[in-house]
C-alpha positions as CSV (number, residue, x, y, z in Angstrom):
1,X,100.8,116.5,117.6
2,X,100.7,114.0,114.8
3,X,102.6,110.6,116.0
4,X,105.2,108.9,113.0
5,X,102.7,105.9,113.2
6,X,99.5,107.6,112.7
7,X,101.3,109.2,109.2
8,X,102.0,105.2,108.6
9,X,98.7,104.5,108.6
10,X,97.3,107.1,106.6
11,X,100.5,105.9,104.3
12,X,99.3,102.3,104.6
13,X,95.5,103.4,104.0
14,X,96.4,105.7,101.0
15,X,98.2,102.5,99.5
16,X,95.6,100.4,99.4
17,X,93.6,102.5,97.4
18,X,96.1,103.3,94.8
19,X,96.1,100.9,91.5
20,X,99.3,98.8,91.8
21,X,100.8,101.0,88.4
22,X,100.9,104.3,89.7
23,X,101.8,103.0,93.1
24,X,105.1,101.8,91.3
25,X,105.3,105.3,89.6
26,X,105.0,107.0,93.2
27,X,107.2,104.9,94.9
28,X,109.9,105.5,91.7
29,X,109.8,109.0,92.2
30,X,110.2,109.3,95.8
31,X,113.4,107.3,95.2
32,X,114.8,109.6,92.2
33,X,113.8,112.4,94.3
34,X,115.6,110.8,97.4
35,X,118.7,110.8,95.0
36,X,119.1,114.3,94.2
């Protein structure tokens, strides 16, 4: 059973290796998606 924080860290780990552009990108999507 996978524990909220460990998903944070992968979260966290995936972040840092994203260029800072399409991290913006992601991070407007998950909000327009959030919208619907």
């Amino acid at each position: 059973m996978d524990s909220p924080n460990q998903e944070m860290h992968e979260s966290i780990e995936l972040d840092s290796k994203w260029p800072e552009g399409q991290k913006k990108i992601f991070l407007a999507a998950i909000e327009i998606f959030a919208q619907k």
